[in-house]
C-alpha positions as CSV (number, residue, x, y, z in Angstrom):
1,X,7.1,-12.6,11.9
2,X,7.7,-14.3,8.9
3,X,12.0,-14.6,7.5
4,X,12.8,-13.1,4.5
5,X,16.2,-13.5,2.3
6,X,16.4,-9.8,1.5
7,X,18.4,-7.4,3.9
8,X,17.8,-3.4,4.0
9,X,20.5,-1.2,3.3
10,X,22.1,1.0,5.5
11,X,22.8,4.8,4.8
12,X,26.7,6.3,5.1
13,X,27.4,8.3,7.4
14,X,25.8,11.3,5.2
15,X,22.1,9.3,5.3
16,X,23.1,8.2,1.6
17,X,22.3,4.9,0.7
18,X,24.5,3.1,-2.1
19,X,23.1,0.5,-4.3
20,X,24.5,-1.3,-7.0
21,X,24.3,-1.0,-10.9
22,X,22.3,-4.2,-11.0
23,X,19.6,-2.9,-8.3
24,X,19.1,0.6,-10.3
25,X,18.4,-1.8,-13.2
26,X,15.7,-3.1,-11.5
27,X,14.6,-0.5,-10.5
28,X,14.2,1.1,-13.9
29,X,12.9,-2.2,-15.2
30,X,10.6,-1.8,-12.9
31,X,9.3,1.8,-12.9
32,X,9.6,2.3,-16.6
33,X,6.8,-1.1,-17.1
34,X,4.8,-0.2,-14.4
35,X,4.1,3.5,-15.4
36,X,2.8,2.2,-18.9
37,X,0.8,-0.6,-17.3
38,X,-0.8,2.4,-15.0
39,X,-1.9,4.5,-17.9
40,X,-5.9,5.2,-17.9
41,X,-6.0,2.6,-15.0
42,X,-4.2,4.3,-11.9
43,X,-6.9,7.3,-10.3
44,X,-5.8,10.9,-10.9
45,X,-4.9,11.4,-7.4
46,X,-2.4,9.2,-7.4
47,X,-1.2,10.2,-11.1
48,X,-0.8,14.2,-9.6
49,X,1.4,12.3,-6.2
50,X,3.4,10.6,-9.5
51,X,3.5,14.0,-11.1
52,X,4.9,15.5,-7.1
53,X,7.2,13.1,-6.7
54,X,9.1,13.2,-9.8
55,X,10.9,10.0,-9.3
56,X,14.0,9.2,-11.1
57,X,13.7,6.4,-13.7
58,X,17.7,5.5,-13.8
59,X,18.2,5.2,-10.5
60,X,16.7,3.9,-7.0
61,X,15.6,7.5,-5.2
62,X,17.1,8.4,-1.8
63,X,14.4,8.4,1.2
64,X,15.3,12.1,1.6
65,X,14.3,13.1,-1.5
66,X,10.6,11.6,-1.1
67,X,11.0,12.8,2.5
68,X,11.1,16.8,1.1
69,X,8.2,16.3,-1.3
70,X,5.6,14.2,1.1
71,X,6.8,16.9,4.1
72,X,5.9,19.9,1.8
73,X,2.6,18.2,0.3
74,X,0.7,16.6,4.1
75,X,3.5,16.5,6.5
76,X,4.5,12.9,6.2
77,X,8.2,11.3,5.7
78,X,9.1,8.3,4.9
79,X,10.9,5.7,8.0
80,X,13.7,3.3,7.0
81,X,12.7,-0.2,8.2
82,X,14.2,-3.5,7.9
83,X,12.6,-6.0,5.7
84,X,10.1,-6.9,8.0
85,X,8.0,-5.1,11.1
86,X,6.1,-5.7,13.8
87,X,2.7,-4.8,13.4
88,X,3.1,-2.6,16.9
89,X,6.1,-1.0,14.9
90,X,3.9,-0.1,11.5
91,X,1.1,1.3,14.0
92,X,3.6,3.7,15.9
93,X,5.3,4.9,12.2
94,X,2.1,5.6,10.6
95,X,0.7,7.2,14.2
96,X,3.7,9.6,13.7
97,X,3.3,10.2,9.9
98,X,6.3,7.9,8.7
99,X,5.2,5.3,6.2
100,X,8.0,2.2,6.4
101,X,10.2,1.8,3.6
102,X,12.7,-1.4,3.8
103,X,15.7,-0.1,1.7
104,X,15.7,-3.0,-0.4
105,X,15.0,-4.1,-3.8
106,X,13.7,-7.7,-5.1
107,X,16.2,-9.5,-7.2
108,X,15.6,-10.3,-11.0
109,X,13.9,-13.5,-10.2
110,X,11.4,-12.0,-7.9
111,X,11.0,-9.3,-10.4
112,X,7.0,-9.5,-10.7
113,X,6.1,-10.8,-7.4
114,X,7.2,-10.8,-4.3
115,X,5.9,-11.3,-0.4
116,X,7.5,-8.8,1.5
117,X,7.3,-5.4,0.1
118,X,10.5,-3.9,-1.0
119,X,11.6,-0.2,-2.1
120,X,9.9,-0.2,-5.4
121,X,6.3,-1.3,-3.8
122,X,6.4,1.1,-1.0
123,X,7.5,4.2,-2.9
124,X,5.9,3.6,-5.9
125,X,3.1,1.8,-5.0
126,X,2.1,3.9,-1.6
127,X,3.9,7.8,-1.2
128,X,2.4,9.4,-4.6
129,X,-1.0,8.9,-2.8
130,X,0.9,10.2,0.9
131,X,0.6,13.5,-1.1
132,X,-3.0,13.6,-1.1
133,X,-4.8,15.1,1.8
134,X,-7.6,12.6,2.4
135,X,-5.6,9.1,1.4
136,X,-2.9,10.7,4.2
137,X,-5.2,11.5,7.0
138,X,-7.2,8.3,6.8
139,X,-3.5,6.2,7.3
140,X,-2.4,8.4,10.2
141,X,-6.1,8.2,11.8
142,X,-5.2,4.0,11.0
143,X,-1.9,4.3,12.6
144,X,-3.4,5.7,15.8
145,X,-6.3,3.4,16.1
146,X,-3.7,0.6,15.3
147,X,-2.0,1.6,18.2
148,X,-4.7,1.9,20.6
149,X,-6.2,-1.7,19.2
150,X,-6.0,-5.1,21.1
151,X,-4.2,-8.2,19.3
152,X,-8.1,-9.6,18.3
153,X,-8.9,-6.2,16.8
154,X,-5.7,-5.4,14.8
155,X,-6.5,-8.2,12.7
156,X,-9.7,-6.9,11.8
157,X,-8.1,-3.7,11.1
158,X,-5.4,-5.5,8.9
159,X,-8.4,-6.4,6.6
160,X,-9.3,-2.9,6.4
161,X,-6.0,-2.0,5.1
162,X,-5.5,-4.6,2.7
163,X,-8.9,-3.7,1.2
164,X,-8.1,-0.1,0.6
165,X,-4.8,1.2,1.1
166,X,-3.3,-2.1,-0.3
167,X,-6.3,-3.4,-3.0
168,X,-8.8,-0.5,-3.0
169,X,-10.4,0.4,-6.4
170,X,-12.1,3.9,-7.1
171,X,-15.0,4.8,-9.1
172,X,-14.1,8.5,-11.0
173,X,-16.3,10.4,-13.5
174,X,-13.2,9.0,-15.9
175,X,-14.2,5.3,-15.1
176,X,-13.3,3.2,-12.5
177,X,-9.6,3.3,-11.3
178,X,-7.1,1.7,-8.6
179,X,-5.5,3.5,-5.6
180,X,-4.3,0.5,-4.1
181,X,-0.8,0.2,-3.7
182,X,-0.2,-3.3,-3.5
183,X,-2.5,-3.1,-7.2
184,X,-0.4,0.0,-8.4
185,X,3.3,-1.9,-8.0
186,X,2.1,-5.4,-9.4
187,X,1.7,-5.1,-13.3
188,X,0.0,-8.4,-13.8
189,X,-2.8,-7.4,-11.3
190,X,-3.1,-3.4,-12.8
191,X,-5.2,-5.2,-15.1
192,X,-6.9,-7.8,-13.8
193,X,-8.3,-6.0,-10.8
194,X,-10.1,-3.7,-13.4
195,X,-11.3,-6.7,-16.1
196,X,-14.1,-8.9,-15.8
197,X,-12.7,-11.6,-13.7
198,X,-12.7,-10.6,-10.0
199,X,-15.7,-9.5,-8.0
200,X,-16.4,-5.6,-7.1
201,X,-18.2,-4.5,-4.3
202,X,-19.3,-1.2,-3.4
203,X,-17.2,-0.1,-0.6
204,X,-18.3,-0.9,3.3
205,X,-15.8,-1.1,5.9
206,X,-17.6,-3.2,8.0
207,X,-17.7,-5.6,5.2
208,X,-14.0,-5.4,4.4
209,X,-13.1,-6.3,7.9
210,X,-15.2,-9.7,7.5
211,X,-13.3,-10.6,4.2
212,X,-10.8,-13.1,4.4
213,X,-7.8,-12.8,2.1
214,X,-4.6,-14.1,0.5
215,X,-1.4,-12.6,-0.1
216,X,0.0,-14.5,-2.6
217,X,-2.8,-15.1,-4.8
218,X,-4.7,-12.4,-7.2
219,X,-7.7,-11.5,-5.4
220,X,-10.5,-12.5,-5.8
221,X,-13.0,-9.6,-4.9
222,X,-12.0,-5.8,-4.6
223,X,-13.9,-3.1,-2.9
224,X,-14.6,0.1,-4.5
225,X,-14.9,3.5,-3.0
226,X,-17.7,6.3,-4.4
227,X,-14.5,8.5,-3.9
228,X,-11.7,9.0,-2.5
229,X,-12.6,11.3,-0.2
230,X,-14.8,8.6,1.5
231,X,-11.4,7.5,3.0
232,X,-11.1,11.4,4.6
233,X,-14.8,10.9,5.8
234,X,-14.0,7.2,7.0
235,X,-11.5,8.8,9.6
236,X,-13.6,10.7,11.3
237,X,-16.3,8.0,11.8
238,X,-16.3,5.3,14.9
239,X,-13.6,2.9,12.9
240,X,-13.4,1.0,16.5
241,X,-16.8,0.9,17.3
242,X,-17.4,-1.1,13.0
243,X,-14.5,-3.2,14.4
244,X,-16.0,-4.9,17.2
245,X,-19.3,-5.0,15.5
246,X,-17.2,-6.8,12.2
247,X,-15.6,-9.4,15.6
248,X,-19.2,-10.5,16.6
249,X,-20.9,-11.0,13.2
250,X,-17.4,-12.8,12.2
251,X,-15.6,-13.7,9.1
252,X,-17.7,-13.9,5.4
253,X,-16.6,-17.6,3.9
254,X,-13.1,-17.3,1.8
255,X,-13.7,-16.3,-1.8
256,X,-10.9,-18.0,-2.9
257,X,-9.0,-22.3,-2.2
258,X,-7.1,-23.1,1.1
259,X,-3.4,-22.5,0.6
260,X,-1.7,-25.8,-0.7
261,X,0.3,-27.6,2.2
């Protein structure tokens, strides 16, 4: 596991979590940009999970509050993590229908990008879509396999998850639109994933496992579902059986430079 400089906050002794002046100002920095940048860009599924939520604007929301909605809507809650997991940590939450949240926000400096996903990118970014049927069984079908999945394997099935719940694209009668949350909580790549300069390919999971990627770069190619109910139908096909068939053909040549030293 990488080290981070952030620390998540712990709740009273009433599961309320105080944060400071400054961190609600990012926060609404934050959420106030992003849901212009979204407009005619984010799919509608995710725009009704916005609408569900109802997420403050002045203020950072309490997990509890996200927690009634998400229950109510697909029987999902969110987990409060620390900065960083395990991956064997991430496969038991989402096995059990919690979806990690570190209870942190970046600071001002690390207002566009950051590596580790904070507060803002996971409950922004990922639970509007944790109230949609389809989008929430394919991650707790994920979270299971995950669990189940040998050290080689995972890895395979980390490309799966960066290619659609993280950087996934969606073609709608409206146009072509992003469910991604990694996409969804970065403004700068809201629209560029949907210009002219990255690569789209139709959607194939094996395909997705063979793609290598970057974390801290744009990317360069994004895959794009016919639906988003091909997710739904994804988790109820053989997901292990495409893995091990992803190992032996191996890894399609990076799209994109080596990292600098």
């Amino acid at each position: 596991m990488k080290s981070t400089q952030y620390v998540a906050r712990q709740p009273d002794d009433n599961g309320f979590i105080h944060y400071s002046e400054a961190e609600h100002q990012v926060w609404n920095t934050l959420i106030t940009r992003q849901l212009q940048v979204i407009e005619g860009r984010a799919c509608q599924e995710y725009l009704d999970g916005i609408e569900q939520l109802g997420l403050p604007l002045e203020r950072i929301p309490q997990l509890a509050e996200v927690n009634t909605v998400l229950h109510a809507a697909t029987g999902w809650r969110v987990a409060r993590v620390p900065a960083l997991i395990p991956f064997q940590t991430f496969f038991e939450l989402l096995a059990s229908q919690q979806f990690p949240v570190a209870t942190f926000i970046r600071s001002p400096q690390e207002l566009d990008y950051l590596q580790e996903p904070d507060i803002f990118h996971e409950i922004f970014g990922h639970c509007p879509l944790l109230t949609n049927p389809w989008f929430a069984e394919f991650t707790h079908t994920y979270g299971k396999l995950g669990l189940l999945a040998s050290k080689e394997e995972r890895v395979y099935l980390a490309r799966l998850y960066w290619m659609t719940i993280e950087f996934g694209l969606v073609d709608t009668p409206a146009g072509r639109r992003i469910y991604g949350g990694g996409i969804l909580s970065s403004p700068k790549e809201t629209v560029y994933c949907l210009s002219n300069q990255p690569e789209h390919q139709a959607f194939a999971p094996m395909e997705a496992m063979r793609t290598p990627y970057r974390i801290d770069i744009l990317q360069p190619l994004y895959f794009v579902l016919p639906e988003l109910k091909r997710l739904f139908d994804l988790a109820h096909e053989d997901i292990m059986g495409m893995v091990r068939h992803a190992m032996r053909l191996g890894l399609h040549a990076p799209k994109f430079p080596p990292k600098a030293a």
